[in-house]
C-alpha positions in Angstrom: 0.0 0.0 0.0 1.5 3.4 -1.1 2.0 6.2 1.9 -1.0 7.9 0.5 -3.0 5.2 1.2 -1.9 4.6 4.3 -2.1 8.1 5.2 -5.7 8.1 4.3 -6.5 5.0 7.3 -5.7 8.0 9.7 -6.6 11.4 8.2 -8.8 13.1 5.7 -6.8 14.2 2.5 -6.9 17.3 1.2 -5.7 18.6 -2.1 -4.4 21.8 -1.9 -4.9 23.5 -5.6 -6.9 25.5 -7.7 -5.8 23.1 -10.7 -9.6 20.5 -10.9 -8.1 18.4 -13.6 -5.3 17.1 -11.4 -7.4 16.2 -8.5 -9.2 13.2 -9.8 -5.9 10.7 -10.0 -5.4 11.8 -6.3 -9.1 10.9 -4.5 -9.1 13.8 -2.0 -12.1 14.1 0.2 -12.0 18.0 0.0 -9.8 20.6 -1.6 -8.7 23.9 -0.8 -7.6 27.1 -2.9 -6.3 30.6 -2.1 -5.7 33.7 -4.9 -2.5 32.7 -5.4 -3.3 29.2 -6.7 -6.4 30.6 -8.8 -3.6 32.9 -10.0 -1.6 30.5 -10.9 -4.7 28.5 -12.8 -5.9 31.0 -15.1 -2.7 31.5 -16.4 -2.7 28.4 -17.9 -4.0 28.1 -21.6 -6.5 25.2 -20.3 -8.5 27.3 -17.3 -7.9 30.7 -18.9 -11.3 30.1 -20.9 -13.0 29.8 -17.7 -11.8 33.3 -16.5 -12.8 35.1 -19.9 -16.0 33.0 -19.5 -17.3 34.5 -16.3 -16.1 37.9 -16.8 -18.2 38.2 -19.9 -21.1 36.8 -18.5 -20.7 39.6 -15.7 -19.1 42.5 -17.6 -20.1 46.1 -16.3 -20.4 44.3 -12.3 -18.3 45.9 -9.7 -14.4 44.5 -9.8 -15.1 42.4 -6.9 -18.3 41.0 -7.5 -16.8 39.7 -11.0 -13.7 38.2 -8.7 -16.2 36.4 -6.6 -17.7 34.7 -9.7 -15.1 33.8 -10.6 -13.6 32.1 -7.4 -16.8 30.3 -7.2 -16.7 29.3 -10.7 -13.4 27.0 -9.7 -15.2 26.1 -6.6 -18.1 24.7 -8.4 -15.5 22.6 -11.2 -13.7 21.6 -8.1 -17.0 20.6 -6.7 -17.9 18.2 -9.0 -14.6 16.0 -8.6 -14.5 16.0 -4.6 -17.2 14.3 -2.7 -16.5 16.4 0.3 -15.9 20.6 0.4 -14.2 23.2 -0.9 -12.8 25.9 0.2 -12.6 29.6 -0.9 -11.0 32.6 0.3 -12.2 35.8 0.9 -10.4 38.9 -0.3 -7.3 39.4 1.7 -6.8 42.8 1.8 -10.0 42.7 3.8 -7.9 41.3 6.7 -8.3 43.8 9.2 -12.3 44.4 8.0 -14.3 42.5 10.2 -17.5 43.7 8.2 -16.3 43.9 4.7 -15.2 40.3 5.7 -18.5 39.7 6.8 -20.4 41.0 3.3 -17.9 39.3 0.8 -18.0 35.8 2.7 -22.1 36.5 2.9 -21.8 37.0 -0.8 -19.6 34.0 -1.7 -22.2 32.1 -0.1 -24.9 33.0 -1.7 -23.3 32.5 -5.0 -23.0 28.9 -3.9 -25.9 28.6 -2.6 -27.4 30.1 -6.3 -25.7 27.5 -8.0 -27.7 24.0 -6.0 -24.2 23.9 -3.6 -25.5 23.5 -0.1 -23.7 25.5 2.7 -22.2 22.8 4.4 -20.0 21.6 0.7 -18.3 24.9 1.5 -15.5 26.2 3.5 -15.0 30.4 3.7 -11.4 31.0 4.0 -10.2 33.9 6.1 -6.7 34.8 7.7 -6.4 34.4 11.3 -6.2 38.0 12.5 -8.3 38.6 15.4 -11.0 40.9 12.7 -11.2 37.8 10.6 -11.8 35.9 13.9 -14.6 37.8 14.7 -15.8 37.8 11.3 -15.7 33.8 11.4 -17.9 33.9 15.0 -20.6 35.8 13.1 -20.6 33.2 9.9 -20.8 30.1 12.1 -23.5 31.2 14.0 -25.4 32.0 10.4 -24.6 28.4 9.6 -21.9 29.1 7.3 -18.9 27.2 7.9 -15.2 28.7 7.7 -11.6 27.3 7.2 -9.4 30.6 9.1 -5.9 30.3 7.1 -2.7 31.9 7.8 -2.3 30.5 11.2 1.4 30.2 12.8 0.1 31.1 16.6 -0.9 29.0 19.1 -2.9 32.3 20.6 -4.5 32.2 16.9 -5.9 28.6 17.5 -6.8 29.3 21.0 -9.0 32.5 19.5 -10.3 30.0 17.1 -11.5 27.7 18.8 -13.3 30.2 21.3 -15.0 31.3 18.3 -16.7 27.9 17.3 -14.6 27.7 13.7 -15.5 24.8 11.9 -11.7 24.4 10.8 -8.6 26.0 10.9 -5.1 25.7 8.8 -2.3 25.7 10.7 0.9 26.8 8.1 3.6 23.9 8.9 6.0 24.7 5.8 6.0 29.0 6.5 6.7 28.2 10.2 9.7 25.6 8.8 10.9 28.4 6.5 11.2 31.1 9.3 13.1 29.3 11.7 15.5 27.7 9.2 16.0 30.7 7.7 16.8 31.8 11.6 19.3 30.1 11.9 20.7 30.3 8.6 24.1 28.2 8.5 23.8 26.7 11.8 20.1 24.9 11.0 20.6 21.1 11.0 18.0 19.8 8.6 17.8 16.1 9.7 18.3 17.5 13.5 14.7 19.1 12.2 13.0 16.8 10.7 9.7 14.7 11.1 8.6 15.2 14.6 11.2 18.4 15.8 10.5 19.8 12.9 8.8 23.3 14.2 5.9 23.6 12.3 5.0 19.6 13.0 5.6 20.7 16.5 3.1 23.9 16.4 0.7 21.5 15.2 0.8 18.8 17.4 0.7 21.0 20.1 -2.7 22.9 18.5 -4.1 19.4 17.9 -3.5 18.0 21.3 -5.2 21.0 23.1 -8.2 20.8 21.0 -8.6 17.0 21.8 -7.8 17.6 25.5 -10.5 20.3 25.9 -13.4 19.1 23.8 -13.1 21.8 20.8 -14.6 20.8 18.0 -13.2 22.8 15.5 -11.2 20.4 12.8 -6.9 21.1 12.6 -5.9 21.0 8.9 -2.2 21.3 8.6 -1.1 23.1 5.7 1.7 24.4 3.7 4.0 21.5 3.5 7.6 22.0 2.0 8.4 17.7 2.0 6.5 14.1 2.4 8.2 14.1 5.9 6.2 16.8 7.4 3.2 15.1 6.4 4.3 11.8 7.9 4.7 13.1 10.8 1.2 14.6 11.7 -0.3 11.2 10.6 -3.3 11.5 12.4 -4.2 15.0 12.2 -7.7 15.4 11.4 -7.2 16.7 8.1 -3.6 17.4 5.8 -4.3 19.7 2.6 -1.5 18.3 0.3 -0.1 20.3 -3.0 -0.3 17.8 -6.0 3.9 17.4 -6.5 3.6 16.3 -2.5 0.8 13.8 -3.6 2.5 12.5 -6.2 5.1 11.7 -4.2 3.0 9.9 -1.4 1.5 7.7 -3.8 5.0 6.4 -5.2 6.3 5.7 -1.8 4.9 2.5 -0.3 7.7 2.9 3.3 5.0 1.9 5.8 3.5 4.7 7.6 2.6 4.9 11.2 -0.5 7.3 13.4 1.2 10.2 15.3 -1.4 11.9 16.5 -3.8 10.7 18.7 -6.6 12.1 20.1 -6.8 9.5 23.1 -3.3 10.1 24.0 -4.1 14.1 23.8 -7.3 13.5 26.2 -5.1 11.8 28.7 -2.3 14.7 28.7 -1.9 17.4 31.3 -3.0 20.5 29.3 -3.9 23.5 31.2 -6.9 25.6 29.8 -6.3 29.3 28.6 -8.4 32.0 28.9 -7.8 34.6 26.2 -9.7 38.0 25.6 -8.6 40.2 22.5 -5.7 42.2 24.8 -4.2 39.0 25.5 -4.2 37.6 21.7 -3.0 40.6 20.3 0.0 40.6 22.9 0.5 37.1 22.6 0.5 37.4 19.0 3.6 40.5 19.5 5.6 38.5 21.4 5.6 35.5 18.7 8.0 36.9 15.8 8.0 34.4 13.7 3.9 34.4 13.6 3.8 38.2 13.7 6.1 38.3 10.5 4.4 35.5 8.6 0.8 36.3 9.2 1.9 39.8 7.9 3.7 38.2 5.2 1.1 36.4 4.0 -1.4 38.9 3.7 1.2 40.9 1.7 1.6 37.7 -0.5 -2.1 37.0 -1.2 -3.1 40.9 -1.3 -0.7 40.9 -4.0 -1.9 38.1 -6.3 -5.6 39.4 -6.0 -4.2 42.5 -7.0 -2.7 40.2 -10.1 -6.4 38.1 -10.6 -7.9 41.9 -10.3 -5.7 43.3 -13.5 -6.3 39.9 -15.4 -9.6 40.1 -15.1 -10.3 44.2 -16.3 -7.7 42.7 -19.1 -10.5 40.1 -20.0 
């Protein structure tokens, strides 16, 4: 049995791409896309039709109204290969907007729901600041379930799950890049690997407090940079996996064993924390390495809507 296989005994596999026609060969139960892998999609000669498509069909709509068509438009192709959901991500550059967030995700929704997708096939993607926190609380209790991305803080998960998220994604290959890059010369890579890797450690240690406490809100590692990082969070509820890191599951068959546990996590001595917005925001100073990537990040994606925005008014 390949390690994909194997991996799929213990956790739900996610592919992580905005490219449909890849997924099938891979069997994921859900799949997940950002701006920069839509980006990335349209510029190829085989999904750019779908792009002009849409934009025609809404020409003379506002900019962003014709962007969330056309998000949703992958959604629904990706739809119709996974059994399970997708998820789409609302604007960054309304990060800090905890209404604007409110009205696009609203909107995304409803496009959904216009096209026969029931709520529950989707995931609304927002970063984990504490506005897109808020913004998350507000859409759960409306029934609409969201996916909150760009998380390198365990204050972020603890926010997170306070709010009653239906899932969040921690980032385990940006945490890996920040403190290698740290320590430039003097980072031992196989000293770091599998289970001392950092960002396999930020996760386990999100995962275990969930279990432990009763929060039901689902951990999706994301981000990964090799197969080892996924190995080693075996177990975790859910793994969103880039195609090249899927391919390269399936052709390994070394056998694979369950990391993660959610027994073993109920059974551990993990203190309870209380957290207001004060003490996230300080928390989330005091952590460089998530300050800098969460910024980073929103930079990042703000950027390639910005991209998605001028190929579209080019359309």
């Amino acid at each position: 049995m390949n390690q994909l296989d194997q991996l799929k005994q213990y956790t739900t596999v996610v592919a992580d791409t905005g490219n449909f026609k890849q997924l099938a060969q891979f069997a994921p139960q859900d799949a997940t896309t950002n701006p920069s892998l839509i980006l990335k999609a349209v510029q190829q000669a085989e999904y750019l039709p779908l792009l002009t498509e849409t934009v025609a069909a809404h020409r003379g709509a506002p900019l962003d109204v014709i962007v969330d068509h056309v998000l949703v438009r992958f959604g629904l192709e990706i739809l119709k290969v996974v059994p399970g959901r997708v998820s789409t991500e609302v604007d960054a550059r309304l990060s800090f907007d905890t209404e604007a967030t409110l009205a696009r995700a609203r909107r995304i929704i409803g496009l959904y729901e216009a096209a026969g997708i029931p709520k529950e096939r989707v995931l609304i993607k927002i970063a984990s600041t504490w506005e897109g926190i808020q913004a998350a609380k507000v859409l759960e209790t409306e029934g609409t379930r969201c996916n909150l991305t760009l998380l390198f803080a365990f204050c972020q998960a603890v926010a997170c799950g306070d709010a009653k998220v239906q899932l969040i994604s921690p980032f385990v290959g940006r945490i890996y890049d920040w403190y290698k890059k740290q320590a430039g010369a003097a980072w031992d890579e196989a000293a770091k690997a599998g289970p001392n890797d950092p960002g396999v450690q930020s996760v386990e240690r999100i995962y275990a407090y969930y279990k432990k406490h009763g929060i039901a809100t689902e951990v999706m590692g994301a981000s990964f940079r090799n197969v080892g990082q996924i190995t080693a969070l075996a177990g975790c509820d859910l793994l969103t996996i880039s195609p090249d890191l899927l391919s390269a599951l399936q052709g390994a068959d070394v056998p694979l064993v369950r990391r993660l546990d959610a027994e073993a996590a109920r059974a551990a001595d993990i203190p309870a924390v209380q957290q207001d917005e004060k003490a996230f925001r300080w928390a989330l100073n005091e952590d460089a390495m998530a300050t800098e990537k969460l910024a980073e990040g929103i930079r990042a994606f703000a950027v390639d809507a910005g991209k998605l925005d001028t190929m579209i008014l080019a359309a």
